[in-house]
C-alpha positions as CSV (number, residue, x, y, z in Angstrom):
1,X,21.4,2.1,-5.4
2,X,20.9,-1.4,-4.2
3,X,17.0,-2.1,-2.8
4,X,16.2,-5.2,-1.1
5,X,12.4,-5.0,-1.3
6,X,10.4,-7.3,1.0
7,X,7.0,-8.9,0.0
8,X,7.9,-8.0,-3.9
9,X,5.1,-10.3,-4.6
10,X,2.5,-8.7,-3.0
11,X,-0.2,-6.0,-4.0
12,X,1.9,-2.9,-3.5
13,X,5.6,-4.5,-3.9
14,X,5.2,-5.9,-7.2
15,X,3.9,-2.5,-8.5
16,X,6.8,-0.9,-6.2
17,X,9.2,-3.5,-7.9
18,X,8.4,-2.4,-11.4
19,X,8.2,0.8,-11.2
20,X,11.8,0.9,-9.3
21,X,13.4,-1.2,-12.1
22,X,11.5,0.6,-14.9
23,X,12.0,4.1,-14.4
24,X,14.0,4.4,-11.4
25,X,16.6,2.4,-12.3
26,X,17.7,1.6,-8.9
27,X,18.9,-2.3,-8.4
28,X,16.2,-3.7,-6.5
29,X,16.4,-7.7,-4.6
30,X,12.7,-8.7,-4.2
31,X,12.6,-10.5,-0.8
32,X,9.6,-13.2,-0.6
33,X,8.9,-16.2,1.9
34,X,8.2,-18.2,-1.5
35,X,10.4,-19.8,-3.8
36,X,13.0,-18.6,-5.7
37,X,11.6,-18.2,-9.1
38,X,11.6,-15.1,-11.6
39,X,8.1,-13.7,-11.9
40,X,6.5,-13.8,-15.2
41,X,5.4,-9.9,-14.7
42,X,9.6,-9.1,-13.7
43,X,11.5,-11.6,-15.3
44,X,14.8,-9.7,-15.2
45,X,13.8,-9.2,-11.4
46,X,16.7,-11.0,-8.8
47,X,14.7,-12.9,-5.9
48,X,15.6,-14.0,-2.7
49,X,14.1,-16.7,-0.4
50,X,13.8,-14.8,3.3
51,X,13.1,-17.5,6.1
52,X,11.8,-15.1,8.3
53,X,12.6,-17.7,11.3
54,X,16.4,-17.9,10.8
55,X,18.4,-14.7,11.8
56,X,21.5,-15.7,10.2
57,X,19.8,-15.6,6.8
58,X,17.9,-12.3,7.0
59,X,21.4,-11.0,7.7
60,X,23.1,-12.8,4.8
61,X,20.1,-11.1,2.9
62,X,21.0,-7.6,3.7
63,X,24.4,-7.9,3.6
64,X,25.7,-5.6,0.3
65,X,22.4,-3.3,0.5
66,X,21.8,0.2,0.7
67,X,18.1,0.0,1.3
68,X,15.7,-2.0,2.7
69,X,11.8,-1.1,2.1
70,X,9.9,-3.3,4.2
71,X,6.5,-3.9,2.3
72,X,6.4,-7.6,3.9
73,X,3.6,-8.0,6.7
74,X,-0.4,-9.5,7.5
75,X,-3.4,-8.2,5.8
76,X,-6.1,-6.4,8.0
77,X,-8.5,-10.0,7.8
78,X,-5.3,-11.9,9.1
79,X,-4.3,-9.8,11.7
80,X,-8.0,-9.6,13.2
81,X,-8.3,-13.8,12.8
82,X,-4.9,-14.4,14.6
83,X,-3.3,-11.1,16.6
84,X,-0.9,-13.2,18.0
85,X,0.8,-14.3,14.6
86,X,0.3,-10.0,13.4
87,X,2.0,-9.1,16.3
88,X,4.7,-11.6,15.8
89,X,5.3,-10.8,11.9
90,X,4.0,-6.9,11.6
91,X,5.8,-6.2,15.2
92,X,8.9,-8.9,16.1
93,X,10.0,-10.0,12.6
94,X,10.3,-6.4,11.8
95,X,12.4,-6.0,15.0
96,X,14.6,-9.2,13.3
97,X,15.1,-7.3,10.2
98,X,15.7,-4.2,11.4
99,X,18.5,-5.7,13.3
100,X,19.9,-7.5,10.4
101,X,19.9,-4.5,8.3
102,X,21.7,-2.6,11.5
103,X,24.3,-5.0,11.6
104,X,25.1,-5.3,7.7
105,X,25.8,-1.3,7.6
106,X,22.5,-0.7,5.6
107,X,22.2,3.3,5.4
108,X,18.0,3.3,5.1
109,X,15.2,1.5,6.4
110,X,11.8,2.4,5.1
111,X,8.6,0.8,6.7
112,X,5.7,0.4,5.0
113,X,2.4,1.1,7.7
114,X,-0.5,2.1,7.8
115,X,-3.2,5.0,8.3
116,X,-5.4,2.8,10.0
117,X,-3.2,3.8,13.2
118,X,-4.8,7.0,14.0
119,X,-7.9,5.3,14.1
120,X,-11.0,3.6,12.5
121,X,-12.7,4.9,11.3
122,X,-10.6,8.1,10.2
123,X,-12.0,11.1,10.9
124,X,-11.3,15.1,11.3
125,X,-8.1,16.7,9.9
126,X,-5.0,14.2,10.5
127,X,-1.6,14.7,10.5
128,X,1.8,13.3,11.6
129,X,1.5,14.9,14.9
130,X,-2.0,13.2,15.6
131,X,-2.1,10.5,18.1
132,X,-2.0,7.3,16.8
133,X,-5.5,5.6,18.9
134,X,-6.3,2.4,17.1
135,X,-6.8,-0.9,19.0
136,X,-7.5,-3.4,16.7
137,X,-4.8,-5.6,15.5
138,X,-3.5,-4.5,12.4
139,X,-2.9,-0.7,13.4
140,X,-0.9,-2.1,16.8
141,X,1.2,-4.6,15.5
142,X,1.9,-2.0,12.8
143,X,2.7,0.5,15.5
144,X,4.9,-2.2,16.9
145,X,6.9,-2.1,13.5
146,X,7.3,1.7,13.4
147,X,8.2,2.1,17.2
148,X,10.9,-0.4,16.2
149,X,12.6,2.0,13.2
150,X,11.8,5.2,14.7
151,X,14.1,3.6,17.7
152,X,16.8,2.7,15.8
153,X,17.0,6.1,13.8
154,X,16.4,8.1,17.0
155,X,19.7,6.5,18.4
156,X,21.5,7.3,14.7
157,X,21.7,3.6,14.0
158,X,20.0,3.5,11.2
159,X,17.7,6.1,8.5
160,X,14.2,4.9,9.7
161,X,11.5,6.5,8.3
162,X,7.6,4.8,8.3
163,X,5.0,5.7,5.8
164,X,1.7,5.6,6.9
165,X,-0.2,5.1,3.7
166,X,-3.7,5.6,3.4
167,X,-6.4,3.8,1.0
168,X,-4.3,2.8,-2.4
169,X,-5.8,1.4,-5.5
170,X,-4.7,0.2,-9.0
171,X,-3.7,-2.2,-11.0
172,X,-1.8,-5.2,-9.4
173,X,1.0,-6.5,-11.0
174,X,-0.4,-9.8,-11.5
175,X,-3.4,-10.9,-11.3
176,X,-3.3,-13.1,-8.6
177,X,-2.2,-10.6,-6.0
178,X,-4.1,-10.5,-2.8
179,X,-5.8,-7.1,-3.0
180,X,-9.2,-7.7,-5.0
181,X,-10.5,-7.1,-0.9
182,X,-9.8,-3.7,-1.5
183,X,-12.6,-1.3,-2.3
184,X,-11.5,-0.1,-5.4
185,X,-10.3,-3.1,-6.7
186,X,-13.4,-5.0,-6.0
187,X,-15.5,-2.2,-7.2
188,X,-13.7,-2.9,-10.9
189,X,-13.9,-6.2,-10.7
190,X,-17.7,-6.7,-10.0
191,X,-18.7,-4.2,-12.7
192,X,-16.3,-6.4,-15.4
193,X,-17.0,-9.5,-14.2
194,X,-21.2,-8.7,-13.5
195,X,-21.8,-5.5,-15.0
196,X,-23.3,-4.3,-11.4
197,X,-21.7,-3.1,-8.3
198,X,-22.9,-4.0,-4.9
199,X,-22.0,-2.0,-2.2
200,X,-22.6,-4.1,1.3
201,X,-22.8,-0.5,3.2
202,X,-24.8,3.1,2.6
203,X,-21.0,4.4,0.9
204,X,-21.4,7.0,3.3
205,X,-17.9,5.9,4.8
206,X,-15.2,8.8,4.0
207,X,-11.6,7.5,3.4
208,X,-8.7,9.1,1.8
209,X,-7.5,7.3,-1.7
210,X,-4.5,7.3,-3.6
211,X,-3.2,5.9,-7.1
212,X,-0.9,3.2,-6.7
213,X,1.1,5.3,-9.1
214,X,1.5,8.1,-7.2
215,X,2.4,5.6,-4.2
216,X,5.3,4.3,-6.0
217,X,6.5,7.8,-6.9
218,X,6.2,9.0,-2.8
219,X,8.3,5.8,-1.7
220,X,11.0,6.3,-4.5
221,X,11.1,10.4,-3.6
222,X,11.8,8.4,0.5
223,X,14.0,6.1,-1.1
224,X,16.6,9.1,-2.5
225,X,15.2,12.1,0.4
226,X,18.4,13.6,1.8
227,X,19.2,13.0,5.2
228,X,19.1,16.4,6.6
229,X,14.7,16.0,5.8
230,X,14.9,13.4,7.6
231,X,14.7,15.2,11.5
232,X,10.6,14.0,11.0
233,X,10.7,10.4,10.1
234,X,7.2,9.4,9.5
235,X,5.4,10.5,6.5
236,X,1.8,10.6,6.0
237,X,1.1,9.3,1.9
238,X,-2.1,9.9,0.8
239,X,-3.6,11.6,-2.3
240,X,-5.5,14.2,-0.4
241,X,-8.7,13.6,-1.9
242,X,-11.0,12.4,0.4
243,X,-14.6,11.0,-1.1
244,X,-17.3,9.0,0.1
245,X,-17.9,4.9,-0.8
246,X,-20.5,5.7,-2.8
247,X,-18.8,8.7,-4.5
248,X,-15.9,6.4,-5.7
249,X,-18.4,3.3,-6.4
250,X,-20.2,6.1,-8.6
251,X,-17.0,7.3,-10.2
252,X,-16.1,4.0,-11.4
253,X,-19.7,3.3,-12.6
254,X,-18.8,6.6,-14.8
255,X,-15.3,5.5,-15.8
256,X,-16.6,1.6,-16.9
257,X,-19.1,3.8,-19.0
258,X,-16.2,5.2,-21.0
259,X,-13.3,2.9,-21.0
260,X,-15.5,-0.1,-21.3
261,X,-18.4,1.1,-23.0
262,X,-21.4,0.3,-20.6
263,X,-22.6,1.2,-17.5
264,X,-22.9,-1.0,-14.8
265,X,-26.0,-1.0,-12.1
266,X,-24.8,0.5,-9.0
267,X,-26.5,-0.6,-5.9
268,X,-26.0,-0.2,-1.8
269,X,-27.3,-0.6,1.3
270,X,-30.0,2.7,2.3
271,X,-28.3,5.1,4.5
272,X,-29.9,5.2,8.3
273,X,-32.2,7.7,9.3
274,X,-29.5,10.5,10.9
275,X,-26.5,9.1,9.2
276,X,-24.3,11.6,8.1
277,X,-21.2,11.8,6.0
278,X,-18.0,12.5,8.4
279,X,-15.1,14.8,7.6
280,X,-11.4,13.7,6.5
281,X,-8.4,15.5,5.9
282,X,-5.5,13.5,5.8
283,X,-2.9,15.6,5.6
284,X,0.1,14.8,3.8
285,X,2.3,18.6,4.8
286,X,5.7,16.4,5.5
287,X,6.1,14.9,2.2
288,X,4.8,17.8,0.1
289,X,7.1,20.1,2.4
290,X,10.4,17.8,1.5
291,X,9.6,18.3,-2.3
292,X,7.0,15.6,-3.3
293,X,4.4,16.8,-5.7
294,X,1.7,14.6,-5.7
295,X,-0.2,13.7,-9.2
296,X,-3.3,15.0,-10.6
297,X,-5.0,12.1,-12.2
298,X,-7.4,10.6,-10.5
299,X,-9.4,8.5,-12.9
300,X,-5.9,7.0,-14.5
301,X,-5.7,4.4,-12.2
302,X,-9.1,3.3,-12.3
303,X,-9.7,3.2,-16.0
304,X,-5.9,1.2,-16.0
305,X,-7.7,-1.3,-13.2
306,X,-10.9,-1.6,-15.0
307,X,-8.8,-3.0,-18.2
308,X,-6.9,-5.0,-15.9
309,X,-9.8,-6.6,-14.8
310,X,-11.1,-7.0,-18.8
311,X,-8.3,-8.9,-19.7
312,X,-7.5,-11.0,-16.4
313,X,-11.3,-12.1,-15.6
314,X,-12.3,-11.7,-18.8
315,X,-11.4,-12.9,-22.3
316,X,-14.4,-12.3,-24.1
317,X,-17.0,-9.2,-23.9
318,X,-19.6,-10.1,-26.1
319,X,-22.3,-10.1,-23.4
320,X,-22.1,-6.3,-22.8
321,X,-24.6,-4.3,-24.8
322,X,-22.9,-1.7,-26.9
């Protein structure tokens, strides 16, 4: 199957990208705004320059696909410091691809969104039917994108399905992906790189986190879902374990312990008098139901990241105290 996989050099894409190519062994395109050039972490990877302004080349880009998986969009910090330009990428230049893809005779579209458009924070049990309620820029120009596919499959031009994915962590594929924002990720990188980690709130937050690995395995079990499972075309991806900040800041604490061999300080802001821990079930019934069985290793990931970190940020250990 061919893939043409947009923003294969970001967080999610380039893990997407290997894993596709390594053990999938479907032919995937890697669509990026940068130049043309092989990665170092893909080399046998074929890359194409999208110029997301020109609709005469996002159309000669789809032409010969099967599949487009549309990973390509504005962080959460960009889309609240310009919701013009996240409405115009996350919302319009979907809307341009989608169209491209239409008219080349592509059979799939799969959108890459968000959880963050039920709400924020997320709270109570969640599922597809929930109401999507968030107002703040990246959850509405994300809605934008999936009201945009689920249009285009509801008139049967296209196989549109939108995963909403929840809180991801792992491993980039390089190190200079943009994603050490992310909780997890920075978590693993302050205990390497300091041996303490700061948390800048009580960790009383409740969010629903899922392996990277276990992301690529959902999108690639979309990628080849038959189209009669397609009647529902939006698919909640978590990894239905939902824990607090500070449970996860502890967990990695615990894992740096054993994969690294000391324990970092872990710190965080005191909780507020009344502050309570929320509930969160972020239900993930769709996916499951079509045949997806999620993984069970929890810690993988993070003991995977925290020797990322070692080697990328850190050459030499000698400072740590055995």
């Amino acid at each position: 199957m061919r893939v043409l996989l947009t923003g294969g050099f970001g967080y999610l894409g380039g893990r997407l990208a290997q894993f596709l190519m390594s053990y999938a062994g479907d032919e995937v395109f890697i669509g990026t705004r940068q130049q043309c050039i092989s990665p170092h972490w893909l080399p046998q990877a074929k890359v194409f320059q999208i110029h997301w302004d020109s609709q005469a080349h996002i159309e000669q880009v789809c032409a010969g696909v099967d599949v487009v998986m549309h990973l390509a969009g504005m962080n959460a910090q960009d889309c609240a410091a310009d919701f013009i330009a996240a409405l115009e990428f996350n919302g319009l230049t979907t809307a341009r691809l989608l169209r491209a893809a239409v008219r080349q005779g592509v059979k799939r579209f799969i959108y890459l969104s968000t959880a963050h458009v039920y709400g924020n924070p997320l709270t109570g049990v969640i599922t597809e039917e929930t109401c999507p309620v968030s107002l703040d820029p990246y959850a509405t120009s994300h809605r934008a994108g999936e009201d945009v596919v689920r249009g285009a499959h509801q008139r049967g031009e296209i196989e549109g399905i939108v995963v909403r994915l929840s809180n991801a962590y792992g491993a980039p594929a390089y190190k200079d992906a943009n994603c050490w924002m992310l909780l997890v990720n920075d978590l693993c990188r302050q205990a390497v790189t300091t041996q303490r980690v700061v948390l800048r709130s009580s960790g009383l937050q409740r969010r629903d986190f899922i392996p990277l690995s276990d992301v690529c395995r959902a999108v690639e079990h979309l990628l080849h879902l038959p189209q009669h499972d397609l009647v529902k075309n939006v698919f909640n991806v978590g990894g239905g374990w939902s824990s607090t900040v500070w449970e996860m800041a502890c967990l990695v604490q615990s894992r740096c312990a054993v994969i690294l061999g000391f324990q970092p300080n872990l710190s965080r802001v005191p909780p507020q008098p009344g502050e309570t821990v929320t509930e969160l079930d972020y239900r993930c019934d769709l996916l499951c139901q079509s045949g997806f069985q999620p993984g069970l290793d929890k810690t993988g990931e993070i003991d995977r990241l925290l020797e990322f970190c070692k080697v990328s940020f850190f050459q030499k250990m000698e400072f740590i105290s055995k």
